[in-house]
N, C-alpha and C positions, 0 to 999 in steps of 0.2 A: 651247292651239291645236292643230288637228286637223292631220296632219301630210299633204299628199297622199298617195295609195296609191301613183304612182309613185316618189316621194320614198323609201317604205321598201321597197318591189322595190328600188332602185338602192344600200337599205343593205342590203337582206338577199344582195345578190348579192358586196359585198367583202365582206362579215364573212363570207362562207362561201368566198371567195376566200381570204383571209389564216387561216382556220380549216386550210382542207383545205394550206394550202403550210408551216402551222403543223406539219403533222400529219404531212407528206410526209418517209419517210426513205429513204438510199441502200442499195442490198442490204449494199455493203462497213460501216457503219456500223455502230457499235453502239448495239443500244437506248438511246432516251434520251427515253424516252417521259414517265418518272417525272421529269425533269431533275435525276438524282441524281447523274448521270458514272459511278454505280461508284466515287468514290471512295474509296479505302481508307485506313481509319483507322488510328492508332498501335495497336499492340498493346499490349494489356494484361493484368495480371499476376492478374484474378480475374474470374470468368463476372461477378459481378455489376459492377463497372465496366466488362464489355464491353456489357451492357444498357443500363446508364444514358448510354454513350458513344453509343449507337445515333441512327440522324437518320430524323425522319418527315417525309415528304412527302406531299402533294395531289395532285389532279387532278381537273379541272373539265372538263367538256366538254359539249355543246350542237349540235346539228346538226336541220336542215331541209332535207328531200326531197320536191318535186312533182312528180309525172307529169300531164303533162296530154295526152291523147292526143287525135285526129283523129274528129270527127265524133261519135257516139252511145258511142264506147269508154269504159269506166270511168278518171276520171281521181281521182286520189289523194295525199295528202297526208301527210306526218308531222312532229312534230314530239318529240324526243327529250330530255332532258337526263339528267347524271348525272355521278356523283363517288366519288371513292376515296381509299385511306390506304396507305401505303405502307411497311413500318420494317424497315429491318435495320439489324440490331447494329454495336457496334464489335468487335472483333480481340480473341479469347483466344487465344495460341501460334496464331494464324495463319488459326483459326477463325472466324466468322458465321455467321449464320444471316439472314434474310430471310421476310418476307411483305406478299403486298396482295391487295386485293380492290376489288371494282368494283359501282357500283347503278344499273341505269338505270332512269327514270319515262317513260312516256309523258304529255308534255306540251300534246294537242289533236293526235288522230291519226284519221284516217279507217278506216271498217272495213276490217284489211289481211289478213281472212280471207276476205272476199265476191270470187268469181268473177266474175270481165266474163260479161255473159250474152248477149254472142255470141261471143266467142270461148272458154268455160269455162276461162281459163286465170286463174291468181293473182297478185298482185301481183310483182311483182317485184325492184324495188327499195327502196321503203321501207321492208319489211319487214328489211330489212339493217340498218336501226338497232337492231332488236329480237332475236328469234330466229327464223333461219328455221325453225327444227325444229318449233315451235308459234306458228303463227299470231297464233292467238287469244289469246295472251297478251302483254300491250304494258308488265305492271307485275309488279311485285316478281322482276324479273331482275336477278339477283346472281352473281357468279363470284368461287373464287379462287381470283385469277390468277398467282400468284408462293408459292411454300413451298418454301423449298431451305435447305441447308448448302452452305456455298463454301468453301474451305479457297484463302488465296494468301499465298503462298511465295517470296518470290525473284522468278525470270521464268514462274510455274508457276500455273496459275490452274486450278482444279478445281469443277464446281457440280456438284450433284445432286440432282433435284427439278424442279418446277415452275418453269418458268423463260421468261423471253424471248428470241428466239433472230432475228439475219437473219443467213442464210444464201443463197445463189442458189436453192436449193431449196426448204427450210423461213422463213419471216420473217414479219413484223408483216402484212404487208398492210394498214397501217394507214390505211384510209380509211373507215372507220365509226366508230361508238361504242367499240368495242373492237377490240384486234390478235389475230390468231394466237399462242398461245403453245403449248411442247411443254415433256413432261417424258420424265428421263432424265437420264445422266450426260454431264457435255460437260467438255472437257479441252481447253487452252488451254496453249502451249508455246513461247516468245520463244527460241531458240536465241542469236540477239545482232540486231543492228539491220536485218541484211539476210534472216534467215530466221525460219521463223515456222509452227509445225505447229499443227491443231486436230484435234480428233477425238470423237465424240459417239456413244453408244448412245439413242433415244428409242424411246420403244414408247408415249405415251399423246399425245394432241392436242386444244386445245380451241381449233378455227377460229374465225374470225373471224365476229361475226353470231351467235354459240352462247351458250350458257349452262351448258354441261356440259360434262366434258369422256369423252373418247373413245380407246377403244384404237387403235393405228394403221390398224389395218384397216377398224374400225368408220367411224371419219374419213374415209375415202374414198365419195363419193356423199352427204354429208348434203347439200350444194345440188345445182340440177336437173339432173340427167344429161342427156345426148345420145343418140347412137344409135350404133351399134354400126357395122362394115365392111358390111353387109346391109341397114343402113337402118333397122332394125327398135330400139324403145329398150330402150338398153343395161339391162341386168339387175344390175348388180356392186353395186349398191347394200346395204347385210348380207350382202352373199357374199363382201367380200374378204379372206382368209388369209393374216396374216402374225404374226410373232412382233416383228416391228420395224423397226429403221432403224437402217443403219451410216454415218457421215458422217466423210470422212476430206478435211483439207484441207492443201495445203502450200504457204505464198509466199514468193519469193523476189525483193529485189533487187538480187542482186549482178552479175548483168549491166547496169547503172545504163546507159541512162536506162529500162530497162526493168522494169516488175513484172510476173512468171510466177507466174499463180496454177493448182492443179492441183484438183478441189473431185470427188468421189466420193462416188456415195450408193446404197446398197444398200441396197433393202426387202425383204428375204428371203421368198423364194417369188412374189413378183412382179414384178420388176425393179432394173435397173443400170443406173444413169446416170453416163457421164465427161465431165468437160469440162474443158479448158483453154483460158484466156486470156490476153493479154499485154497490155500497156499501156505505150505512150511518150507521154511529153510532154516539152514544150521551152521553154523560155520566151522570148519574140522582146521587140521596145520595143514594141511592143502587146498583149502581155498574154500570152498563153500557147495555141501550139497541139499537139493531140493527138493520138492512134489507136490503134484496138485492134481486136484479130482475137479469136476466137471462135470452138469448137467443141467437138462433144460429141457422143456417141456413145451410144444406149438400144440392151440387148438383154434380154430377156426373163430369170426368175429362176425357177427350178422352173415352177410350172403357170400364173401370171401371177396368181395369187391363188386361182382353185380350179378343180379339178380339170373342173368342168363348163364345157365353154369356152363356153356362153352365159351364163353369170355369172360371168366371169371379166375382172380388170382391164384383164390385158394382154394382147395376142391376135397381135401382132405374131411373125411366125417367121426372120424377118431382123432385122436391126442398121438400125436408125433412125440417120440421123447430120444436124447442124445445122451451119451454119455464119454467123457473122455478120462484119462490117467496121463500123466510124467513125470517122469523121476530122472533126475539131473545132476553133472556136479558142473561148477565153473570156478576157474582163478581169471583173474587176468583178461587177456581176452579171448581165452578155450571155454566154450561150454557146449559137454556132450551132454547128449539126453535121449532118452524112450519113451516114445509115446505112443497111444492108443487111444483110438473113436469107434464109437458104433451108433449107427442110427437103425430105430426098432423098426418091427415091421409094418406100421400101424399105417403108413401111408409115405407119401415123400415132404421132404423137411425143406423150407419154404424162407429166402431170404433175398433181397431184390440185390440184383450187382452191383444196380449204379448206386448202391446206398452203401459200399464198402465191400471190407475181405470180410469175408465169418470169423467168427470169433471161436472156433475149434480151438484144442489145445493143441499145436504149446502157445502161449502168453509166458511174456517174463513175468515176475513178482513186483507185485503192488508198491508204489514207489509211496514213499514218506506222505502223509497225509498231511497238506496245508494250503488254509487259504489265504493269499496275503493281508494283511493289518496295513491302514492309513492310520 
């Protein structure tokens, strides 16, 4: 029996509901995309029983995007699937190692390289299931997306390599076919239950929507730029100059009922971002209410990425500074809340796309502070 058309709009609209809240994680969180937890296995006394101890995981994923636009405008269609494998090792003297990789198909897609022919502009959105960087390619895109050594210790957690990472700055942005991932070395430090340092060198990036991946700088501008303080569009797209990314993080909650998180990121030669946040919560006989304050401060890094200030990232010649407030309650799974942002007037506030969402408020609160023990 033929199923009405209304009938599968009204399934295609929750399966893409319960897909995308499937899919949805908090900046404070850690990946768990693979639903592996990270957990860490018994140490063992030979490379080859760390191999065989090793656990492979899946991942299946499926997504549908339509634009349908107003009158004569090109409207379009995609439909995506794809899948991956996932294995790291068990534990030699405190060692693993890790890898995964990722295949999307185009499953019945409209052309998402043809221009609207009146406004000559490109698709926009549904080519995000695929690669923005090449259009015209919808099949045999492949990434891999995870190659690391991790070495964890005690309260001491070490990765290096291609890795998954949320951070307020750098994170999944995980609302496509694939997340943001970075590589580099990230270091991870439990001092005891109330403190808690991280700190990360990255220099390579493969955003989200990509298929390759990318030096830091190169990373900046692969999707559509805007336009510059003059109006005129922005040019930084292969012209931004950096050797990296310094990410220094420090939380704390020994002021209780309070988390003081402090989050630092330096792109050398282009910019520095600080920010700190706090977080209360309380818990009342209906569930729990909250707040938290927010701010951050951008000022410029050597030449903002190159020397030619019309191809240059960051152009600001003051300190950029943010502020946000919300206050919350939640039981169960209700949580309402109010929130506020303001950015001063000192210039415009400066954060690359393909390197994740911003980290404005709201953010949920700071989850239990742990790093796992072998």
């Amino acid at each position: 029996m033929k199923l009405p058309n209304y009938l599968l709009y009204i399934g295609l609209f929750f399966y893409c509901i319960e897909s995308g809240y499937s899919q949805h994680q908090e900046l404070q969180e850690k990946p768990k995309i693979w639903q592996s937890d990270n957990k860490p296995s018994t140490d063992t006394t030979t490379l080859l029983s760390a191999f065989k101890s090793g656990e492979i995981h899946g991942h299946f994923r499926y997504y549908f995007s339509n634009t349908i636009n107003e009158g004569s405008l090109t409207d379009y269609h995609a439909n995506a699937i794809g899948g991956g494998l996932r294995y790291e090792s068990g534990a030699f003297h405190g060692f693993n190692v890790g890898v995964s990789g990722f295949y999307i198909f185009d499953a019945g897609s409209s052309d998402l390289a043809a221009k609207d022919n009146i406004t000559g502009q490109n698709n926009r959105y549904e080519i995000g299931l695929f690669d923005v960087t090449n259009p015209e390619n919808l099949n045999e895109i492949n990434r891999l997306e995870e190659f690391f050594i991790k070495y964890n210790r005690g309260k001491t957690k070490i990765t290096f390599g291609r890795q998954l990472l949320n951070t307020p700055f750098i994170n999944l942005q995980d609302g496509r076919m694939r997340p943001t991932a970075a590589e580099g070395l990230w270091i991870e430090k439990a001092i005891d239950k109330n403190h808690q340092f991280q700190l990360g060198w990255l220099y390579s990036i493969a955003p989200r929507s990509t298929s390759k991946w990318y030096n830091a700088g190169e990373s900046i501008g692969l999707y559509p730029a805007g336009v510059d303080p003059n109006g005129i569009k922005s040019n930084y797209t292969g012209n931004t100059k950096t050797k990296g990314i310094l990410l220094v993080n420090y939380q704390t909650k020994f002021f209780k009922p309070l988390t003081i998180n402090f989050w630092n990121m330096w792109v050398e030669n282009v910019m520095n971002t600080t920010m700190l946040q706090i977080d209360w919560e309380h818990k009342i006989m209906l569930g729990k209410v909250y707040a938290s304050i927010q701010g951050a401060s951008q000022v410029k890094s050597g030449n903002g990425g190159n020397e030619d200030v019309t191809k240059a990232y960051f152009t600001n010649e003051k300190a950029v500074y943010t502020f946000g407030s919300k206050v919350g309650w939640k039981k169960n799974k209700w949580d309402v809340n109010i929130n506020f942002n303001r950015i001063t007037a000192g210039g415009r506030y400066h954060m690359p796309r393909e390197w994740g969402r911003d980290y404005f408020l709201p953010l949920s609160q700071e989850k239990e502070m742990k790093v796992s023990e072998i």
